[in-house]
N, C-alpha and C positions, 0 to 999 in steps of 0.2 A: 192612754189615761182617760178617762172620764170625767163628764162636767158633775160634781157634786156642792152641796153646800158646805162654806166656808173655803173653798178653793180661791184663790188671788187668781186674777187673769188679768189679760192685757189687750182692749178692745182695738181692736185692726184695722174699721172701718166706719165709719158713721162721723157724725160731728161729735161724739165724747171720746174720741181716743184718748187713750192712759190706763193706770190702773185703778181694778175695781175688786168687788169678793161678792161670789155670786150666793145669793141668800135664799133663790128656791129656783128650782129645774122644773122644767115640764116639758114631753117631749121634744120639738127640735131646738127651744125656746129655751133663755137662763133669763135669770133676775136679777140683775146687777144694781150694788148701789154703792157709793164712792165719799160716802157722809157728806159733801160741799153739794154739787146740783144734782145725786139722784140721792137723797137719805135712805135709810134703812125702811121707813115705814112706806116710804114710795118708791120701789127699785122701779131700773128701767126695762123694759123687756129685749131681750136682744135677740136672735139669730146664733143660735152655737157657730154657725161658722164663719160669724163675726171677729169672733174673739181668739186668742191663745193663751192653753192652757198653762200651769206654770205649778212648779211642784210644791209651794208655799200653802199653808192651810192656815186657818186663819178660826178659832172658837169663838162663836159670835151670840153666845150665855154673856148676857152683862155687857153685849158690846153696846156701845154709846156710838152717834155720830161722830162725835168729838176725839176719840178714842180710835176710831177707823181713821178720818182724814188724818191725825199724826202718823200713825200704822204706817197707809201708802205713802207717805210722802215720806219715811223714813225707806219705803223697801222702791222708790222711785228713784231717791236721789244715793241708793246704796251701790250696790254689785246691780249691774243687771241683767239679772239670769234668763235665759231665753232653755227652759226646758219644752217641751210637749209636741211634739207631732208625733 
């Protein structure tokens, strides 16, 4: 699977582990933001091989911070799927 935008992932290492939805790719690098400390308008930059991927997509037209943090923390405290290697 591949990193694209609106993909949900699940960061693996660093000080923000959890989940996030990555909002723009650049070669080895993703853009992760999480609505609570990395917003939409400031992702954070990550390491692709930081993170794991996860089969959940996520349309981020009309997403709000607000709208996202409910998002993950419904698909955090749901099932939690371990797709992607």
């Amino acid at each position: 699977m591949e990193a694209k935008k609106g993909l949900l992932v699940k960061s693996v290492a660093g000080h923000d582990k959890g989940y996030f939805v990555i909002v723009k790719t650049e070669n080895n690098f993703v853009y992760l933001a999480n609505g609570k400390s990395r917003k939409l308008d400031n992702p954070k930059r990550k390491n692709i091989k930081h993170i794991r991927l996860t089969v959940k997509e996520i349309v981020l037209e009309e997403m709000t911070d607000r709208k996202l943090r409910k998002l993950l923390n419904e698909y955090s405290t749901g099932s939690e799927e371990s797709a992607g290697e």
